[in-house]
C-alpha positions as CSV (number, residue, x, y, z in Angstrom):
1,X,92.1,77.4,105.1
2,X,89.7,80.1,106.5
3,X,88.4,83.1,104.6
4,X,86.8,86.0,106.2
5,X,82.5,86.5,105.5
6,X,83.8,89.6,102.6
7,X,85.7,86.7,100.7
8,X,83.5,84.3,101.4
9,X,80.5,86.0,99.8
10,X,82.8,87.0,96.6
11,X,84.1,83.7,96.0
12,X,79.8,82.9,96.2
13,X,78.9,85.7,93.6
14,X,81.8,84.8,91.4
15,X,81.0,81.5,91.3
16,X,76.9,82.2,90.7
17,X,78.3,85.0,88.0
18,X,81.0,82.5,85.8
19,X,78.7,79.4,86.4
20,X,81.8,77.4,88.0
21,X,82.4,75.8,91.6
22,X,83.8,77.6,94.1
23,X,87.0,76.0,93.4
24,X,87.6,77.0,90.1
25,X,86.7,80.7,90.8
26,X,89.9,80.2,93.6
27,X,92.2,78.5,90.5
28,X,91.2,81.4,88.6
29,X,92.1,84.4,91.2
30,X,95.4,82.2,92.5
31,X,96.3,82.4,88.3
32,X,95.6,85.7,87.8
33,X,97.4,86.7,91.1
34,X,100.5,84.8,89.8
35,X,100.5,86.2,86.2
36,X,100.5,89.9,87.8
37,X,103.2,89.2,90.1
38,X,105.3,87.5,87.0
39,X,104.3,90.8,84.9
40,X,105.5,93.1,87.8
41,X,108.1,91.7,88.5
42,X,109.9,91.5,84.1
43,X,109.1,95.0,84.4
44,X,111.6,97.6,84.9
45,X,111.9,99.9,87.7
46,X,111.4,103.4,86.9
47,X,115.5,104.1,87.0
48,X,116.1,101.5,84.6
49,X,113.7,102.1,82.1
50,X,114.7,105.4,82.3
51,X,118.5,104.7,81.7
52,X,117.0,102.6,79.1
53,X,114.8,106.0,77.1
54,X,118.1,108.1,77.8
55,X,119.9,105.2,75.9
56,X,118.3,105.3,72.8
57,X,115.3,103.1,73.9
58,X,116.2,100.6,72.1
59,X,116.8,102.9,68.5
60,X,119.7,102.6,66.2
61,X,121.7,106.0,65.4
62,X,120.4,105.9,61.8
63,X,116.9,104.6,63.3
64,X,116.7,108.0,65.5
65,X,117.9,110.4,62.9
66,X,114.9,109.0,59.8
67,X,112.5,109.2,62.8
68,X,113.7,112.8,63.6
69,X,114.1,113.7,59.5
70,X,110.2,112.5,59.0
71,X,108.9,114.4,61.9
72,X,110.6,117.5,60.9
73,X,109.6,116.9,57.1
74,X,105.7,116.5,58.9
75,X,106.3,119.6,60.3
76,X,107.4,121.8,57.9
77,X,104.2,120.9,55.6
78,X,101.4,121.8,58.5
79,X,103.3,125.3,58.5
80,X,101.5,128.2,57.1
81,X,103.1,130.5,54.5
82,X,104.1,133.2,56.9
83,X,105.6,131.0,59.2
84,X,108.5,130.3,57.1
């Protein structure tokens, strides 16, 4: 394997920085790397989650309308006198 002088010096300052060998700072990144690409890739692409919000987003009928209910209720007591 060959790294480039740039990597090469941040695999050193990592390793000086979290006290471990070089080796363990390149277990570390290759982990790191592979839990980002598993996170990226459960998540849904921007159509989906979309059809997903449009859908509901994961609400039940009755779920959406006592969501809807206390936000009006919340509402309705910030108004002001004249505003109703």
């Amino acid at each position: 394997m060959a790294l480039d002088q740039t990597t090469l010096q941040s695999l050193n300052t990592l390793s000086k920085l979290w006290h471990v060998s070089k080796a363990e700072v390149m277990r570390r990144a290759v982990k790191h790397a592979r839990l980002e690409a598993d996170r990226q890739e459960r998540q849904p692409k921007p159509l989906e989650a979309l059809d997903w919000l449009q859908k509901g987003g994961g609400l039940s009928i009755e779920e959406a309308a006592e969501f809807r209910a206390d936000v009006q209720a919340e509402r309705m007591a910030k108004r002001y006198w004249w505003e109703t």
